[in-house]
HTML snippet that shows the backbone in 3Dmol.js (N, CA, C, O; Angstrom):
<script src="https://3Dmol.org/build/3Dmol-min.js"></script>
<div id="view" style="width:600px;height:400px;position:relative"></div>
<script>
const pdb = `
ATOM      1  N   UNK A   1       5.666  -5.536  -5.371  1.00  0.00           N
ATOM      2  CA  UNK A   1       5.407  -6.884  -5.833  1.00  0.00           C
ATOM      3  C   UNK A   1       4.294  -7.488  -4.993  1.00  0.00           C
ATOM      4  O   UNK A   1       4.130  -7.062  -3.849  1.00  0.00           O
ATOM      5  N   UNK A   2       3.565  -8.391  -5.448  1.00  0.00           N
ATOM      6  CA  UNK A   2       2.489  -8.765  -5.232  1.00  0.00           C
ATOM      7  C   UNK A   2       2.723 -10.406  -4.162  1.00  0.00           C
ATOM      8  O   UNK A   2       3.908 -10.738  -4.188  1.00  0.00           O
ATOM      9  N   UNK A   3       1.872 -11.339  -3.343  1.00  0.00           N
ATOM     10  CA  UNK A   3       2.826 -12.544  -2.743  1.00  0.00           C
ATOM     11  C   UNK A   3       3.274 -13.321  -3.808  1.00  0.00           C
ATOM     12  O   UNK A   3       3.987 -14.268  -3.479  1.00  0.00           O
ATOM     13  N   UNK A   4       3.038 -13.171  -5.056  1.00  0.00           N
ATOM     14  CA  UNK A   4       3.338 -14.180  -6.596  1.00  0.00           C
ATOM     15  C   UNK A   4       4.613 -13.424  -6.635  1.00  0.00           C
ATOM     16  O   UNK A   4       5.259 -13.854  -7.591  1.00  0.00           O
ATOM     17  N   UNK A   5       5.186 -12.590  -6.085  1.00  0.00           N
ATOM     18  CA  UNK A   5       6.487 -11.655  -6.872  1.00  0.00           C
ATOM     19  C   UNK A   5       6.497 -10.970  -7.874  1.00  0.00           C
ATOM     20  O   UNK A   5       7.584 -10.562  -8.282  1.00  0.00           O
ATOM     21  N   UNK A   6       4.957 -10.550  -8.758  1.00  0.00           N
ATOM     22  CA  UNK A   6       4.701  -9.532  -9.840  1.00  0.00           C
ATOM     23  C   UNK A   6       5.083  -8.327  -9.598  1.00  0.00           C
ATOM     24  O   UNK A   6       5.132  -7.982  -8.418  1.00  0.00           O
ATOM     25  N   UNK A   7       5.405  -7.493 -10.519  1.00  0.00           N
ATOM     26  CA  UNK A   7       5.314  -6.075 -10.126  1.00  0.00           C
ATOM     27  C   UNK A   7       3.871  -5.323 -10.342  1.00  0.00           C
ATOM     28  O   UNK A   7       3.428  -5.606 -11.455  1.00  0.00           O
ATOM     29  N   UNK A   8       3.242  -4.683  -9.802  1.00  0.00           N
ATOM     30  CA  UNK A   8       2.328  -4.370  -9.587  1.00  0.00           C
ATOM     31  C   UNK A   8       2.546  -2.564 -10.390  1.00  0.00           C
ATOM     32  O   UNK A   8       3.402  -1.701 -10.195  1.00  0.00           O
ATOM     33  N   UNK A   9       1.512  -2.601 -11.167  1.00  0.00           N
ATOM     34  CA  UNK A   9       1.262  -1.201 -12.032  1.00  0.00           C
ATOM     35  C   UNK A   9      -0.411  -0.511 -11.690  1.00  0.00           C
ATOM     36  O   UNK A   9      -1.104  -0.070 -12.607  1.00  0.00           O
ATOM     37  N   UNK A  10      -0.836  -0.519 -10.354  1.00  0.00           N
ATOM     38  CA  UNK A  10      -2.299   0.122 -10.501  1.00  0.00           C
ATOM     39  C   UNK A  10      -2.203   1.179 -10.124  1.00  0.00           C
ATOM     40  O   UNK A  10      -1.196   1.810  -9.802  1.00  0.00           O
ATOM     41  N   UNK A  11      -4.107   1.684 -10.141  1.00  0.00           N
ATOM     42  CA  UNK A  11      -4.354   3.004  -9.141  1.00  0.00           C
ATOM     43  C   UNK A  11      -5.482   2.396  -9.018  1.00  0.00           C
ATOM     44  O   UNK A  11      -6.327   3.102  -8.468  1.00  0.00           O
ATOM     45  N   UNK A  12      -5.989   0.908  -9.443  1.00  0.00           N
ATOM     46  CA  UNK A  12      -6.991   0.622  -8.680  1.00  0.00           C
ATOM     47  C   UNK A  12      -6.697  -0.664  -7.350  1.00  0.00           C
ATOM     48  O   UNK A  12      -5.755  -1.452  -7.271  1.00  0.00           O
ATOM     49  N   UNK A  13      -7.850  -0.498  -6.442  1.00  0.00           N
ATOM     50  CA  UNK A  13      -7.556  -1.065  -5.270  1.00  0.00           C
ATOM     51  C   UNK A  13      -7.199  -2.644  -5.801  1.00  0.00           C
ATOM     52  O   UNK A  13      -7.291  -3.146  -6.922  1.00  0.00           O
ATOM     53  N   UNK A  14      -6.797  -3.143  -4.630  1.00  0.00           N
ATOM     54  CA  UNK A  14      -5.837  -4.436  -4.819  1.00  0.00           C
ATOM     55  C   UNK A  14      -5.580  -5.251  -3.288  1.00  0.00           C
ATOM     56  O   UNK A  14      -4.942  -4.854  -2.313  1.00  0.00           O
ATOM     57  N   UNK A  15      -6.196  -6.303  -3.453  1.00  0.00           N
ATOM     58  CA  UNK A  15      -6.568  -7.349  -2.745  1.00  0.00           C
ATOM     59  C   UNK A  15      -4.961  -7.948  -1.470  1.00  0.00           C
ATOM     60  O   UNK A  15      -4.030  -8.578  -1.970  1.00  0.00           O
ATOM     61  N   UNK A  16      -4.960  -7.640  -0.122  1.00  0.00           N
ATOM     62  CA  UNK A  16      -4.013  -7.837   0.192  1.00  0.00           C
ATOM     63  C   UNK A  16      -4.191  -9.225   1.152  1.00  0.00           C
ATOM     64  O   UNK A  16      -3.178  -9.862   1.443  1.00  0.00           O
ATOM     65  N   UNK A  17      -5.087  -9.520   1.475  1.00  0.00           N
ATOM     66  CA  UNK A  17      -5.823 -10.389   2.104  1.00  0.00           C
ATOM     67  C   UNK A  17      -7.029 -10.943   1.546  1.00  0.00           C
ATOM     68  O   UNK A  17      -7.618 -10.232   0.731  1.00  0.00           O
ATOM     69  N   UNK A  18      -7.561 -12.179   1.849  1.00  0.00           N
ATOM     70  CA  UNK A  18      -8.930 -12.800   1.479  1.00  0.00           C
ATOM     71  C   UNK A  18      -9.800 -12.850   2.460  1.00  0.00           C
ATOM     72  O   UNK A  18      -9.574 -12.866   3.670  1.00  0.00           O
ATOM     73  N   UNK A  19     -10.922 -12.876   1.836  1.00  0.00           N
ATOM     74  CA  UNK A  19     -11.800 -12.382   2.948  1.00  0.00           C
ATOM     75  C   UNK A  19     -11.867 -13.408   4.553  1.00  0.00           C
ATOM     76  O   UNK A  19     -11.626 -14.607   4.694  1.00  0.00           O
ATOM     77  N   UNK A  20     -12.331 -12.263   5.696  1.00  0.00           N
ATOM     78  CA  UNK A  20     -11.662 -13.235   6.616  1.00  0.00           C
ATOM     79  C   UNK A  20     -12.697 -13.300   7.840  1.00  0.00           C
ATOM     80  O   UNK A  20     -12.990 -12.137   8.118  1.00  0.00           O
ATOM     81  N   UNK A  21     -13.227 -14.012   8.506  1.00  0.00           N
ATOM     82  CA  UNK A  21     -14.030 -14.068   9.156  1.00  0.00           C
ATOM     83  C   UNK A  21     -14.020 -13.956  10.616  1.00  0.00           C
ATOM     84  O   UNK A  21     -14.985 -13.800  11.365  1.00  0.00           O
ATOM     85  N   UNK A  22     -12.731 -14.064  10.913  1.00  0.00           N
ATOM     86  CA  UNK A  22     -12.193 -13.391  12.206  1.00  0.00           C
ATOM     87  C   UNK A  22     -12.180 -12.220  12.699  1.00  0.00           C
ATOM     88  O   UNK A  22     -11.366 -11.388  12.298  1.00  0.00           O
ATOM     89  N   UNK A  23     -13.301 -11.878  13.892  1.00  0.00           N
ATOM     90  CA  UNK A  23     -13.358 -10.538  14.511  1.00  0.00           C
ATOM     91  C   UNK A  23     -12.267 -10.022  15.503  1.00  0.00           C
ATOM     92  O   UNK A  23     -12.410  -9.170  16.380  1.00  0.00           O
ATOM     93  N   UNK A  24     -11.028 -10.798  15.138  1.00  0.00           N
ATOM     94  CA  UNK A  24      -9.597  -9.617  15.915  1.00  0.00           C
ATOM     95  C   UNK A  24      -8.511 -10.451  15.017  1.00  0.00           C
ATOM     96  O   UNK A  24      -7.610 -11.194  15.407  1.00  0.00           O
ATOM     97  N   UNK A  25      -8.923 -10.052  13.573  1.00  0.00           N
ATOM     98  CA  UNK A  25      -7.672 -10.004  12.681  1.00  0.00           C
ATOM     99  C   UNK A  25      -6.516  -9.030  12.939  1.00  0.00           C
ATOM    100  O   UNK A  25      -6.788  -7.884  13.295  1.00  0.00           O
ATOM    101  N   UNK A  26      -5.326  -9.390  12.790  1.00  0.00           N
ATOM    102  CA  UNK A  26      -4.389  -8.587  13.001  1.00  0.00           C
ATOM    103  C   UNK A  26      -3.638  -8.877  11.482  1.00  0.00           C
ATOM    104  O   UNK A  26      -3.459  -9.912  10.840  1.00  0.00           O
ATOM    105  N   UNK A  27      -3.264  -7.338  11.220  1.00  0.00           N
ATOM    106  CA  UNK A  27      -2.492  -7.810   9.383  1.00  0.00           C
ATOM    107  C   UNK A  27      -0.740  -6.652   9.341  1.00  0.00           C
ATOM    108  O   UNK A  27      -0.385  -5.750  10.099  1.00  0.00           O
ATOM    109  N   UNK A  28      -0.521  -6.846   8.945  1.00  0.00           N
ATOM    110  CA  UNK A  28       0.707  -5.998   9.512  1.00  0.00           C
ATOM    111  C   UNK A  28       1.410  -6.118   7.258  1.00  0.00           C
ATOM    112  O   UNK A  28       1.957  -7.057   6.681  1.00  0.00           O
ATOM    113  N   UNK A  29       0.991  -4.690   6.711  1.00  0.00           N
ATOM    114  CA  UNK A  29       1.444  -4.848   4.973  1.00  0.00           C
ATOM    115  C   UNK A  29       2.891  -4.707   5.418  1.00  0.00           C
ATOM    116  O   UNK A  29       3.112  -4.587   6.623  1.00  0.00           O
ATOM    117  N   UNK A  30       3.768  -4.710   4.657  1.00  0.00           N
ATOM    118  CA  UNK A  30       4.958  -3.959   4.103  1.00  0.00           C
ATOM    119  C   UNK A  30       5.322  -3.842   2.749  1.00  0.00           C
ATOM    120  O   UNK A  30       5.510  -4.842   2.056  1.00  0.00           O
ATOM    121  N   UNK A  31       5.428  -2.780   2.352  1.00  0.00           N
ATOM    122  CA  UNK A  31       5.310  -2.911   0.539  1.00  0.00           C
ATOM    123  C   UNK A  31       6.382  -1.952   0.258  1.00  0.00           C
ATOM    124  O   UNK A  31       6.325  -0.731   0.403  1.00  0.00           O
ATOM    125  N   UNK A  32       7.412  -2.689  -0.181  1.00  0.00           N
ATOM    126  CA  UNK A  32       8.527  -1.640  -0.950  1.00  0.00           C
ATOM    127  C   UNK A  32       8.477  -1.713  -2.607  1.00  0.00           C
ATOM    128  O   UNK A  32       7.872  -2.456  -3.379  1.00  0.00           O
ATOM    129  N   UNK A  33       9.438  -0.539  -2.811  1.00  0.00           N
ATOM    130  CA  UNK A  33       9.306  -0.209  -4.204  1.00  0.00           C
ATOM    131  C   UNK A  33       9.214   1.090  -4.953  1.00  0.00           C
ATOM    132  O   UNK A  33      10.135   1.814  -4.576  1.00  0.00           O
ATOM    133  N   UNK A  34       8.490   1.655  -5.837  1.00  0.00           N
ATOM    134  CA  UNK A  34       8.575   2.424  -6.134  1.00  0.00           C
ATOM    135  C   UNK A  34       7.265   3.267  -6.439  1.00  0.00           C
ATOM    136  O   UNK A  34       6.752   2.734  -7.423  1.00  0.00           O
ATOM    137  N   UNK A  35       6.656   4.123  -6.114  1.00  0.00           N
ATOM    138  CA  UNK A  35       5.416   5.004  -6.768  1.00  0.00           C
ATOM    139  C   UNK A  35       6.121   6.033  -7.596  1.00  0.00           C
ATOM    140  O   UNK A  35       7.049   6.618  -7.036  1.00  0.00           O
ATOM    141  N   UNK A  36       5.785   6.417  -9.074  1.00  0.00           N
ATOM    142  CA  UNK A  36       5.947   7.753  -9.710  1.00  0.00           C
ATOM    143  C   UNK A  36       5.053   7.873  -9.805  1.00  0.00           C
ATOM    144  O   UNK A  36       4.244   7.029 -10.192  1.00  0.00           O
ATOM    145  N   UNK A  37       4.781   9.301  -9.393  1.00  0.00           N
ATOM    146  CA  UNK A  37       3.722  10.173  -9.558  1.00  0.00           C
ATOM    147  C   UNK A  37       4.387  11.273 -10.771  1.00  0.00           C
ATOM    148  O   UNK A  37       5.478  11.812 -10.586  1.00  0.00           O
ATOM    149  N   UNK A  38       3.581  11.504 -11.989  1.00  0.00           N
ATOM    150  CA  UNK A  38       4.045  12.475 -12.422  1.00  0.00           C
ATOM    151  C   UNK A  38       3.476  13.516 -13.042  1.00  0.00           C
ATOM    152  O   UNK A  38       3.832  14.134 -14.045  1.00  0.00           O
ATOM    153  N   UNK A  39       2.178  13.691 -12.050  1.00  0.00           N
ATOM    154  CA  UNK A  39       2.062  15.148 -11.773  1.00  0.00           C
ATOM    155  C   UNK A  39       1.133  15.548 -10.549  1.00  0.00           C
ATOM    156  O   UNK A  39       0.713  14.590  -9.900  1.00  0.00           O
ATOM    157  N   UNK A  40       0.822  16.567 -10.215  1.00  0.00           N
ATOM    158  CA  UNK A  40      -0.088  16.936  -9.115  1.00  0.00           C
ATOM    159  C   UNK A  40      -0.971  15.929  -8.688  1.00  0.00           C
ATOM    160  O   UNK A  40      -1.576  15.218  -9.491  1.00  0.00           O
ATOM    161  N   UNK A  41      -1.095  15.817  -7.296  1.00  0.00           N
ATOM    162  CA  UNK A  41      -1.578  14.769  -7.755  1.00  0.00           C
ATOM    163  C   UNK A  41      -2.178  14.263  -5.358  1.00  0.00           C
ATOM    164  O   UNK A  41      -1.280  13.895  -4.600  1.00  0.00           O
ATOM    165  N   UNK A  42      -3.079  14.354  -5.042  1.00  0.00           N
ATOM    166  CA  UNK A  42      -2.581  13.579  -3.882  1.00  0.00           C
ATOM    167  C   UNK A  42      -3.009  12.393  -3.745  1.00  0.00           C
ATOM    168  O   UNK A  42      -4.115  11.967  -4.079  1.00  0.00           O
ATOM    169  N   UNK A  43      -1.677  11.518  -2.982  1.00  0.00           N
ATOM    170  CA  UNK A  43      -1.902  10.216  -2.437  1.00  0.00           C
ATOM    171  C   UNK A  43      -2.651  10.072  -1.522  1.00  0.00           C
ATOM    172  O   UNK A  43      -2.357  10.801  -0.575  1.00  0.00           O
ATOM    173  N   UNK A  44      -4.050   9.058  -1.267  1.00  0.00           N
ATOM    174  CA  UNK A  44      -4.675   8.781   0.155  1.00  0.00           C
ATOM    175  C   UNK A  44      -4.317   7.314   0.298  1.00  0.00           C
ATOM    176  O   UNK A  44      -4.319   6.874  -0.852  1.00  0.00           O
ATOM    177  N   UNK A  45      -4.103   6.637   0.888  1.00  0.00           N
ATOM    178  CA  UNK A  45      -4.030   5.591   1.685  1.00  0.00           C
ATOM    179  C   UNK A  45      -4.987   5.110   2.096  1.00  0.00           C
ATOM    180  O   UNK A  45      -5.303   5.349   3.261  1.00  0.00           O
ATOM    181  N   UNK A  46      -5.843   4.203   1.231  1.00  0.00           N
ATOM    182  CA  UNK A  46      -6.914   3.749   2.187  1.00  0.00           C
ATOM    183  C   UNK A  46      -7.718   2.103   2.457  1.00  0.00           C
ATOM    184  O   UNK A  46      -8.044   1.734   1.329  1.00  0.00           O
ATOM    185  N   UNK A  47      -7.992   1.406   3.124  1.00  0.00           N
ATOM    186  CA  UNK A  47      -8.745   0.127   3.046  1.00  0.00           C
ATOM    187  C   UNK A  47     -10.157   0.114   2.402  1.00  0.00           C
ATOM    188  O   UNK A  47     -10.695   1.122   1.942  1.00  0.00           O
ATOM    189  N   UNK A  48     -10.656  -1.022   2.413  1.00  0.00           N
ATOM    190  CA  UNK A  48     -12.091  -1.032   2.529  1.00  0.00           C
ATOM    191  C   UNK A  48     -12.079  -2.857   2.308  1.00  0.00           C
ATOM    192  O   UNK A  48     -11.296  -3.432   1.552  1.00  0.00           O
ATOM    193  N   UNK A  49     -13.131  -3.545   3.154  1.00  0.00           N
ATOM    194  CA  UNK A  49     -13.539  -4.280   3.881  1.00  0.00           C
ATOM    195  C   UNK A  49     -14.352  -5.471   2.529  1.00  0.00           C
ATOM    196  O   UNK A  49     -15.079  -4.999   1.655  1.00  0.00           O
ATOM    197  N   UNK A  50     -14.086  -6.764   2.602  1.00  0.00           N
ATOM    198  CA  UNK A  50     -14.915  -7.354   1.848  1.00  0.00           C
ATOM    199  C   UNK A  50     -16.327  -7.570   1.926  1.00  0.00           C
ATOM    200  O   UNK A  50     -17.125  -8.083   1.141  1.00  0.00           O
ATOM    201  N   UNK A  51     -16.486  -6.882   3.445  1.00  0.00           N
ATOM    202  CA  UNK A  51     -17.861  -7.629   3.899  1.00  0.00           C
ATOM    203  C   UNK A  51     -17.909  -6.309   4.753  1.00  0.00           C
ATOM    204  O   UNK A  51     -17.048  -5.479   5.042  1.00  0.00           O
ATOM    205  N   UNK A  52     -19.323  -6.442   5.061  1.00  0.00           N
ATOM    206  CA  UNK A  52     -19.337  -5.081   6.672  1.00  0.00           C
ATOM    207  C   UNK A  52     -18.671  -5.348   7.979  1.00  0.00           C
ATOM    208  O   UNK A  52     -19.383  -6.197   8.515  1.00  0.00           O
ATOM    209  N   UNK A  53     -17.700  -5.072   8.750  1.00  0.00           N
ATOM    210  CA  UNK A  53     -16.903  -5.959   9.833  1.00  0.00           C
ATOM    211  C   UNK A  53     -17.948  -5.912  11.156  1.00  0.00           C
ATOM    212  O   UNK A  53     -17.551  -6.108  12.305  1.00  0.00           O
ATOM    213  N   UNK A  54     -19.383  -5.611  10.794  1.00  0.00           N
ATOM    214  CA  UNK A  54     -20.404  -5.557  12.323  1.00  0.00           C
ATOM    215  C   UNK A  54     -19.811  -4.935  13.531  1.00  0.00           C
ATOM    216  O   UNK A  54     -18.874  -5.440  14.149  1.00  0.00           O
ATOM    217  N   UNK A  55     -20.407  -3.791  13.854  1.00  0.00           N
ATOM    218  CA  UNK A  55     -19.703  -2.821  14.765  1.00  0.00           C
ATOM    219  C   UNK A  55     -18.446  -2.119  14.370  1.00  0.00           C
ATOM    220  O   UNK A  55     -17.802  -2.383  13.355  1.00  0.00           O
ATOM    221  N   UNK A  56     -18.161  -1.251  15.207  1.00  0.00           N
ATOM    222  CA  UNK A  56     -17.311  -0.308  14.975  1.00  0.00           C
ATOM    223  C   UNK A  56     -15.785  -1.022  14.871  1.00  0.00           C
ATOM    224  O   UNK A  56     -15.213  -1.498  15.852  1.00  0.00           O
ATOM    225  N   UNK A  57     -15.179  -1.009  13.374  1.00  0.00           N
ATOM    226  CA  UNK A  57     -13.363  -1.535  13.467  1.00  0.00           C
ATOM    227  C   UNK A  57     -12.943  -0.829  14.222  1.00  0.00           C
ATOM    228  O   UNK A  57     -13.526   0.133  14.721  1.00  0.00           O
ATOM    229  N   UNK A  58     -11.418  -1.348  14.510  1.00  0.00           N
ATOM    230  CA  UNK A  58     -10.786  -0.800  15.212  1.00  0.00           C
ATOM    231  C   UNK A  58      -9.370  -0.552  14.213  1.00  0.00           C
ATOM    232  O   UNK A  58      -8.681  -1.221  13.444  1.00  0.00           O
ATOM    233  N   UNK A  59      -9.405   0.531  14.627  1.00  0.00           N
ATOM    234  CA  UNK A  59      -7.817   0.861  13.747  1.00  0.00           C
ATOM    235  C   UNK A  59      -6.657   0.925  15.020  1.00  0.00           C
ATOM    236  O   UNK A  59      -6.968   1.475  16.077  1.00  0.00           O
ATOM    237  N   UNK A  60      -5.466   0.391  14.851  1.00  0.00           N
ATOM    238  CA  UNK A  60      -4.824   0.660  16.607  1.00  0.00           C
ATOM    239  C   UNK A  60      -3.951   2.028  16.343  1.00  0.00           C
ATOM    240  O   UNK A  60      -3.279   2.354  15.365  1.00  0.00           O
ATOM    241  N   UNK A  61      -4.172   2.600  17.390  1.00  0.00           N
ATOM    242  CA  UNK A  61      -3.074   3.620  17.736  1.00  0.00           C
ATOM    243  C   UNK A  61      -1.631   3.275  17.344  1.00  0.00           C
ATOM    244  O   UNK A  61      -1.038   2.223  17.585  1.00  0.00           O
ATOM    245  N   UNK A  62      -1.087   4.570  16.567  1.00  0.00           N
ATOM    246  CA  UNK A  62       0.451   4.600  16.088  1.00  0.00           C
ATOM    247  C   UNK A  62       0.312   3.721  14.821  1.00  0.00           C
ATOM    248  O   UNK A  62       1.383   3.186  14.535  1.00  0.00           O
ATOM    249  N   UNK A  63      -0.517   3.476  14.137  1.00  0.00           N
ATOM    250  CA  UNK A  63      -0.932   2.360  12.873  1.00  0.00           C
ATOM    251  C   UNK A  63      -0.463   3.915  11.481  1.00  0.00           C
ATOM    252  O   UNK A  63      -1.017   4.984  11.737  1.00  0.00           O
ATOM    253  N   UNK A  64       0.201   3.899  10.570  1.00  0.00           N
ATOM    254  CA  UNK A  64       1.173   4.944   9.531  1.00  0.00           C
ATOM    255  C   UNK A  64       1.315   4.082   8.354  1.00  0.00           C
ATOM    256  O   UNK A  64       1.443   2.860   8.432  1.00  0.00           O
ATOM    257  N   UNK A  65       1.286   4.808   7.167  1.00  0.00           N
ATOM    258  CA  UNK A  65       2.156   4.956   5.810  1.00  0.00           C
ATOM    259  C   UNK A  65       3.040   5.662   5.725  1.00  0.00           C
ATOM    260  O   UNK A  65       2.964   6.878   5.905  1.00  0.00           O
ATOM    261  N   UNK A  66       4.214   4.946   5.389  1.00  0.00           N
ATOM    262  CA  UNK A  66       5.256   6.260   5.441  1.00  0.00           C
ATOM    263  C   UNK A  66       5.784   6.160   3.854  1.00  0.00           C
ATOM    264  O   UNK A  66       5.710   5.245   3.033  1.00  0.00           O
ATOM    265  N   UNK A  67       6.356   7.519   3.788  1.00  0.00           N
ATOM    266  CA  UNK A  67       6.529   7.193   1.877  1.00  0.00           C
ATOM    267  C   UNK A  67       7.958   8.270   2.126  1.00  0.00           C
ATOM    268  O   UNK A  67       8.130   9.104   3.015  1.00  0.00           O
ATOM    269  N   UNK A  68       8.613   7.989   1.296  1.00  0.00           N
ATOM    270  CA  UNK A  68      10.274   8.720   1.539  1.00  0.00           C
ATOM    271  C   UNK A  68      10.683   9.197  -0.149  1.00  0.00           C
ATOM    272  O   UNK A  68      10.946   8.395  -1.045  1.00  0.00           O
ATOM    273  N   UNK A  69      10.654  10.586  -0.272  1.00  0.00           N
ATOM    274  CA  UNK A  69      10.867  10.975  -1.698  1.00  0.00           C
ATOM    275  C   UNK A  69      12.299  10.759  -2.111  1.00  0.00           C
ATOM    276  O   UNK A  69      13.297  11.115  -1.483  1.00  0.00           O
ATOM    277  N   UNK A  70      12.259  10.247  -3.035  1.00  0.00           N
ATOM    278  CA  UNK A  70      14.539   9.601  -3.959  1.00  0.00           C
ATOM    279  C   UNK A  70      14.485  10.889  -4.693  1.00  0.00           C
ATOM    280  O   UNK A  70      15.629  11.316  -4.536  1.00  0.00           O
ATOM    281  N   UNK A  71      14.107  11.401  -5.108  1.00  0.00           N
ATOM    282  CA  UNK A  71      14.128  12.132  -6.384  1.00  0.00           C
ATOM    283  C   UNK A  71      13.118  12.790  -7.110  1.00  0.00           C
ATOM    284  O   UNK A  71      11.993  12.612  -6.642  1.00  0.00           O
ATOM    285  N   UNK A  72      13.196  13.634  -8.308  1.00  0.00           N
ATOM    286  CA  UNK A  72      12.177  13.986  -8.858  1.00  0.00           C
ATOM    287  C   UNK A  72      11.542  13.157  -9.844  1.00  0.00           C
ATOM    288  O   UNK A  72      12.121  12.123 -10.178  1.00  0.00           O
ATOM    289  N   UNK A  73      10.275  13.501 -10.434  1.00  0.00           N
ATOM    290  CA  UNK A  73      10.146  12.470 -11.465  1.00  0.00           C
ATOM    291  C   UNK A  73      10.509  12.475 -12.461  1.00  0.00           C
ATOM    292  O   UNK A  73       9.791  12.077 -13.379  1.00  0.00           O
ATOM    293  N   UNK A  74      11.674  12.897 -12.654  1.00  0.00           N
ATOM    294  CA  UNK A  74      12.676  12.586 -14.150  1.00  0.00           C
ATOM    295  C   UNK A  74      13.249  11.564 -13.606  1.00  0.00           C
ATOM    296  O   UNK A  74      13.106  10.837 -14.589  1.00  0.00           O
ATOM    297  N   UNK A  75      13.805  10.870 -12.824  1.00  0.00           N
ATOM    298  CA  UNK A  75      14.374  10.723 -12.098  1.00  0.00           C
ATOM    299  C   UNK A  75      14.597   8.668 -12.694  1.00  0.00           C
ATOM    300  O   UNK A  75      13.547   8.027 -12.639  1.00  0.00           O
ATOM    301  N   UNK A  76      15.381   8.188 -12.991  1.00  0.00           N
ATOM    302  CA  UNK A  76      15.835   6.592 -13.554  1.00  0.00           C
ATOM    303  C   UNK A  76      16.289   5.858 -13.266  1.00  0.00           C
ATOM    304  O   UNK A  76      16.042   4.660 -13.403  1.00  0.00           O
ATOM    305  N   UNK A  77      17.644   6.733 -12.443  1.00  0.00           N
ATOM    306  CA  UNK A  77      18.382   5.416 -11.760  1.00  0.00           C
ATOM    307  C   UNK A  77      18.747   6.068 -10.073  1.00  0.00           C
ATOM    308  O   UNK A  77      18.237   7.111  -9.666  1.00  0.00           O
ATOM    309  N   UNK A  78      19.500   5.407  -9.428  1.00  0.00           N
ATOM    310  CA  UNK A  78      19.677   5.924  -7.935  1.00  0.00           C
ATOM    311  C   UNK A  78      20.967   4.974  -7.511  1.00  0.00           C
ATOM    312  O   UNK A  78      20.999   3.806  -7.122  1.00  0.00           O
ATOM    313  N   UNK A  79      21.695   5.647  -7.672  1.00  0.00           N
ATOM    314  CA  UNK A  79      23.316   4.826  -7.284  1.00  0.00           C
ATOM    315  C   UNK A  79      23.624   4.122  -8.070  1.00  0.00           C
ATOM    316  O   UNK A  79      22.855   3.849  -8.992  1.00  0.00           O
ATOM    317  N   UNK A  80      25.030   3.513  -7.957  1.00  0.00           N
ATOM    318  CA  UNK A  80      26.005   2.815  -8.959  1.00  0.00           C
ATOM    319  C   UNK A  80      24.683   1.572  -9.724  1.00  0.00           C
ATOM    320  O   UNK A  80      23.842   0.878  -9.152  1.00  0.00           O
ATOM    321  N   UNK A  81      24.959   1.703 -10.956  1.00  0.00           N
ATOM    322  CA  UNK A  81      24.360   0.578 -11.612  1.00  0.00           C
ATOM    323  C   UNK A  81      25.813  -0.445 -12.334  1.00  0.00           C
ATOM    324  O   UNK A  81      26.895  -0.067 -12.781  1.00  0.00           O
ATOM    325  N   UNK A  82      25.189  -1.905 -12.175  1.00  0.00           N
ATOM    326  CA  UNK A  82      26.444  -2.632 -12.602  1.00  0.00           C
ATOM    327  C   UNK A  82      26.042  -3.735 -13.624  1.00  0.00           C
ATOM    328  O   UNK A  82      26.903  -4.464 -14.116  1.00  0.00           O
TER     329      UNK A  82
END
`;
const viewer = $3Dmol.createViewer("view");
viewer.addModel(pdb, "pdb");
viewer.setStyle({}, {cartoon: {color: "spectrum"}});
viewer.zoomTo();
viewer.render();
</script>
């Protein structure tokens, strides 16, 4: 879901911040939910910048995507439904 509470259906990039003019932004995502992938296919993870950030960013050490597989992609429901 998006900060409006939409559910979100892309594979194109998608705005998580506005552009920002501060040279020691700190942003911290968390995004739950669901990705199906359903077929071959690899995921990259990646940013890109509204503007050029002048000099070298910094990405910090121990900074991860983590993604946790439920199931295959047949796959509909996941525990008791009520």
């Amino acid at each position: 879901m998006n900060p409006t509470g939409n559910v979100l259906a892309n594979v194109q990039g998608l705005h998580v911040t506005a552009a920002n003019t501060s040279a020691t932004e700190y942003i911290v995502v968390k995004l739950r939910g669901q990705m199906r992938i359903n077929t071959a296919g690899t995921v990259i993870p990646q940013f890109q910048y509204s503007a050029a950030p002048g000099g070298a960013p910094t990405i910090k050490r121990n900074s991860f995507f983590k993604c946790r597989p439920i199931g295959p992609n047949s796959l509909t429901t996941l525990g008791p439904l009520s």
